[in-house]
N, C-alpha and C positions, 0 to 999 in steps of 0.2 A: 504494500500500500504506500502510494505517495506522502511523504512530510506534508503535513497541514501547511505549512509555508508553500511550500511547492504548490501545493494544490493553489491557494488562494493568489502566487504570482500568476497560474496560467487563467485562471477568469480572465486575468486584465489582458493578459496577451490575446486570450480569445477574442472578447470582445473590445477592445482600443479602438477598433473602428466605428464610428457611429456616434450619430446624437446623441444616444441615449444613455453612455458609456457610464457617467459616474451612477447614476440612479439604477441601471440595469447591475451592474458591479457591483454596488454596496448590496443589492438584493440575494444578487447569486452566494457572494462573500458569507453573507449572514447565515442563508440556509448550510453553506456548507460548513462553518463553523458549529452550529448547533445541531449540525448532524455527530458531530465529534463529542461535543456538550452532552447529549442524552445519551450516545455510548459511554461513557465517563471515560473517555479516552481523550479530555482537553479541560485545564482547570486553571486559567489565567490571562492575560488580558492579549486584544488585536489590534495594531493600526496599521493600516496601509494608506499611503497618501502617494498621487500620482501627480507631478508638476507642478508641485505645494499646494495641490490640495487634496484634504482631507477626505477619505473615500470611506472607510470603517476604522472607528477607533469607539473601544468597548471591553468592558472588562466580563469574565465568563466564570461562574461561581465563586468560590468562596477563596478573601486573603487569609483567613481566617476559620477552620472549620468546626470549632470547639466554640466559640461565640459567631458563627454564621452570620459574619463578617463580608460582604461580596468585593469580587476584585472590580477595578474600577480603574481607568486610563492612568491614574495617578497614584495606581499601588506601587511601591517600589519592589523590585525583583533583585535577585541575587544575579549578576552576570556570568560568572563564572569563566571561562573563557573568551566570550567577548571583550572582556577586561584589555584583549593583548593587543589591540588596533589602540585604544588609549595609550598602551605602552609605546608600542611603537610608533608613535606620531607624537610621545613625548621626547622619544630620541631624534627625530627629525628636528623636532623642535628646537633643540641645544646642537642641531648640525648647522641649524640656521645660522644661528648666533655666534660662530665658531668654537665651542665647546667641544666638538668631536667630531669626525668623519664615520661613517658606520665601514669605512675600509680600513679603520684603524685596525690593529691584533687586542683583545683584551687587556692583554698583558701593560700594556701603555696606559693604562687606569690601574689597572692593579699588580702593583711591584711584585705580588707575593704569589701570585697566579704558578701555578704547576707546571713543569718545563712539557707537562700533555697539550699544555692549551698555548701552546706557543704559536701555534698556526691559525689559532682561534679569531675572527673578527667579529665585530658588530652585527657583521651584514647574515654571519652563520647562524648567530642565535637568533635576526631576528626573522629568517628562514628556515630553523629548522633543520638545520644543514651541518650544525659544531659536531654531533657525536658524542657530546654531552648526555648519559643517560639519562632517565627522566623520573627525579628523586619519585612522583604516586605512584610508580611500580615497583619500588622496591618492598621487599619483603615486610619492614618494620612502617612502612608508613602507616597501617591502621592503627597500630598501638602509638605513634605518635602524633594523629593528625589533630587530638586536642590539647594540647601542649603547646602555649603559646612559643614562638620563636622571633629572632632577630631575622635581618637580613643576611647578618654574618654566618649566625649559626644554619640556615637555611643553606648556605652557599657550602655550608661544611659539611654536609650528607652528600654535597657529590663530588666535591674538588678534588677526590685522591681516586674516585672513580676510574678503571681504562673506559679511553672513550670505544663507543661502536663500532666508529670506524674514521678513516683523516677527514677533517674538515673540508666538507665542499661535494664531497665526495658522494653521499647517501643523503636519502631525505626520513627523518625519523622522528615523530611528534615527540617535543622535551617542553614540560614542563620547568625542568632544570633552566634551559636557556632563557627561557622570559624573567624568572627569579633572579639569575645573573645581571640580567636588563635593568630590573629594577633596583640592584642591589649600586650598580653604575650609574642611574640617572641619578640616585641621593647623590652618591658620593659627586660626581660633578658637577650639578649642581646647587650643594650645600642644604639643601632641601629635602623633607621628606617624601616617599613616591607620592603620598595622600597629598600632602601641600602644594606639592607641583603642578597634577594632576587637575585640583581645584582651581589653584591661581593661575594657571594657563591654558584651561581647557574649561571645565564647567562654568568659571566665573566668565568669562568670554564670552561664551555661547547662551548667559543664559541660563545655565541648566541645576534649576535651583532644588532638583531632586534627586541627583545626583550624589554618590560619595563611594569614601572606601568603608566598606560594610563593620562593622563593630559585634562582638558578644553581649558587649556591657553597656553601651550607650543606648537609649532610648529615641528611637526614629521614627517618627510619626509613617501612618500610612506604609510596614514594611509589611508583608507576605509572610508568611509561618511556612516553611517549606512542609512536605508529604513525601513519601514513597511509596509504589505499591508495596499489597502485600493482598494474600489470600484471599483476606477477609475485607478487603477495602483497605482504604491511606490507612500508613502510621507516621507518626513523626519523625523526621529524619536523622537521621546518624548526625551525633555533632562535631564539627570541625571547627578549630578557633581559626577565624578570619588571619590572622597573621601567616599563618601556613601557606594558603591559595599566593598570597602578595601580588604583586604585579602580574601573576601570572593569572590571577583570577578573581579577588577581592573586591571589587566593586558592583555600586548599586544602582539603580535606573526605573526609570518609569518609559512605559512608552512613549509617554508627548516628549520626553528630554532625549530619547535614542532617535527621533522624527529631528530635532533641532542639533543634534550630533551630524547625522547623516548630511541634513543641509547645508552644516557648516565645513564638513569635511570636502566637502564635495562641491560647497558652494564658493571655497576658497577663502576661508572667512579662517581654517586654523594654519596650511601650509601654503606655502609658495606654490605655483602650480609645476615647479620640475620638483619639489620634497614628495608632492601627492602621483607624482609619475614613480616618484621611483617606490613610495609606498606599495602601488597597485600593480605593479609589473612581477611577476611571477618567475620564479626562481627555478624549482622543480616541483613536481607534484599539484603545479597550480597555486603553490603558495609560492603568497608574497610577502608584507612586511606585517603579520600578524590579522590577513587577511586572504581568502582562498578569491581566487579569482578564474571561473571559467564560464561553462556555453550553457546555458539554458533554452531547450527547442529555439534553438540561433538566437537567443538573445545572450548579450552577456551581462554576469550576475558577479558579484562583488559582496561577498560574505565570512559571517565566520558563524559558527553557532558554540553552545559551552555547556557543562553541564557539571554539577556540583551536589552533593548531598541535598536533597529535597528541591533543587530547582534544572530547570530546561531553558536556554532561552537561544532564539534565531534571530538575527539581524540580517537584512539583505538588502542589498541594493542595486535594483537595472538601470544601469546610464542612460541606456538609449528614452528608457521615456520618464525618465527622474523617478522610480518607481520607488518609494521605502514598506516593504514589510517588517514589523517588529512584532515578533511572536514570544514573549514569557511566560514560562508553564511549569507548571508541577504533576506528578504523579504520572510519570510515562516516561520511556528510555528512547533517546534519538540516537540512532546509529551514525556514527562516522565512519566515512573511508578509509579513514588512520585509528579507529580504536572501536577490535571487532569484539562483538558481544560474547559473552559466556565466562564463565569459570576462569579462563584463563585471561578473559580482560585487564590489564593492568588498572583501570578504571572501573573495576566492577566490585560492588564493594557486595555483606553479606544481603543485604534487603534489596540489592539491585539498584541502590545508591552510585550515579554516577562521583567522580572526586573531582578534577579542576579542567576535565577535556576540554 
């Protein structure tokens, strides 16, 4: 069966022709949405907007299922891997400024770096490309993922790591490498990844529901993640926020991922050759923390994430300004880079994704 995402880009590709596009769209949208809604196979909110405008935007049961709570445009969702387009368009950002080349070697940031990662640049981690294994699949991550961590101690479950293979060389999803990303944006820009993140990207744009997710802070309008299970949702497996880090830790609403995408795209956060070199694709159709390929001949500009108790899709078609923003609980989204079962390194016991 198609991703709900999928499904709800090809309406519009369906029908884009014709008078009657937005109103025939929002109708089609809605019923297929709520055909997903009565199967309980979709529990969180939709917006798609075409050409800056609003097509369906709606939230779809409960933020909250213990106080029947309903989601609503403005619940905020856990990102989880979508997180890694903010990452890496904060390193563009300190490329601007001249802070760093992403063809620098790591090692030019950090003196202490491992003579494995000698070969290592910017441009591997932020492609997926280092060799760097990928600290959610190793063995002990479940008995550590609620254990708060530093950036340092984070970078220390893999730095003595052998890598998989030379850099440049293979394409191999690392969580490891985005944490190295984020561990380098503090350090060079004297800022925290959270402080950065806000005062160069959400305060910018606007995006006042936005943040890096918290255990202990109190956030209005956040979402209680679910997983399945047997008998219906349970609560999800806990992870302290500190763990995912730049590699996944951040929060969103779908009006603020709608005013992400515009600004991204609308030239509003990079230079237009930072935003070429972001979307240009390396191997595997990954590019700078962003998959980029062919949707029935259009082309499509995504990432999707997925994190104990939450799912979430961002996408975006050039060709007709298309943004779908899909955040969901209780259902497992397959990636092409991290396959289902038992031996997933992202599969946790309840079927809890961790920072894909």
């Amino acid at each position: 069966m198609m991703k709900l995402f999928r499904r709800i880009a090809m309406v519009i590709v369906i029908i884009r022709a014709g008078a009657g596009l937005a109103q025939d769209a929002a109708a089609r949208m809605e019923e297929l949405v709520q055909s997903y809604v009565t199967a309980k196979q979709f529990m969180g909110s939709v917006l798609v907007s075409q050409q800056g405008k609003i097509l369906l935007s709606k939230g779809y049961g409960s933020a909250n299922l213990e106080w029947e709570i309903p989601n609503s445009p403005s619940t905020k969702f856990r990102l989880a891997s979508v997180t890694k387009q903010f990452t890496a368009a904060s390193i563009l950002l300190l490329e601007e400024r001249g802070k760093l080349k992403v063809e620098d070697p790591v090692k030019k940031y950090m003196a202490d770096a491992p003579a494995a990662w000698d070969k290592i640049t910017i441009f591997h981690l932020l492609t997926h490309t280092s060799g760097i294994p990928n600290f959610t699949s190793f063995p002990d991550y479940r008995s550590t993922r609620a254990t708060p961590a530093t950036p340092e101690s984070l970078v220390a479950r893999f730095r003595n790591k052998p890598l998989e293979f030379q850099p440049g060389e293979k394409w191999n999803y690392s969580n490891s490498g985005y944490v190295l990303l984020g561990y380098l944006i503090e350090k060079i820009s004297g800022q925290s990844y959270a402080e950065f993140v806000l005062q160069n990207i959400f305060n910018p744009l606007g995006m006042k529901d936005s943040g890096y997710d918290s255990n202990s802070a109190i956030i209005a309008h956040r979402a209680a993640g679910y997983t399945p299970a047997v008998k219906g949702p349970v609560n999800a497996g806990f992870v302290h926020t500190t763990i995912p880090f730049s590699a996944g830790a951040l929060y969103s609403t779908t009006e603020d991922l709608l005013k992400w995408e515009q600004g991204l795209f609308g030239g509003k956060v990079l230079s237009s050759a930072s935003l070429e070199k972001m979307t240009a694709p390396f191997k595997r159709d990954y590019a700078f923390g962003l998959e980029v390929s062919t949707n029935h001949g259009y082309k499509v500009i995504e990432h999707d994430g997925g994190t104990e108790g939450f799912n979430t899709q961002l996408s975006y078609y050039p060709d007709d300004k298309l943004v779908v923003a899909v955040p969901q609980r209780d259902r497992c989204q397959a990636r092409r880079h991290c396959p289902r079962g038992k031996t997933c390194p992202n599969f946790g016991a309840q079927g809890d994704h961790r920072i894909a």
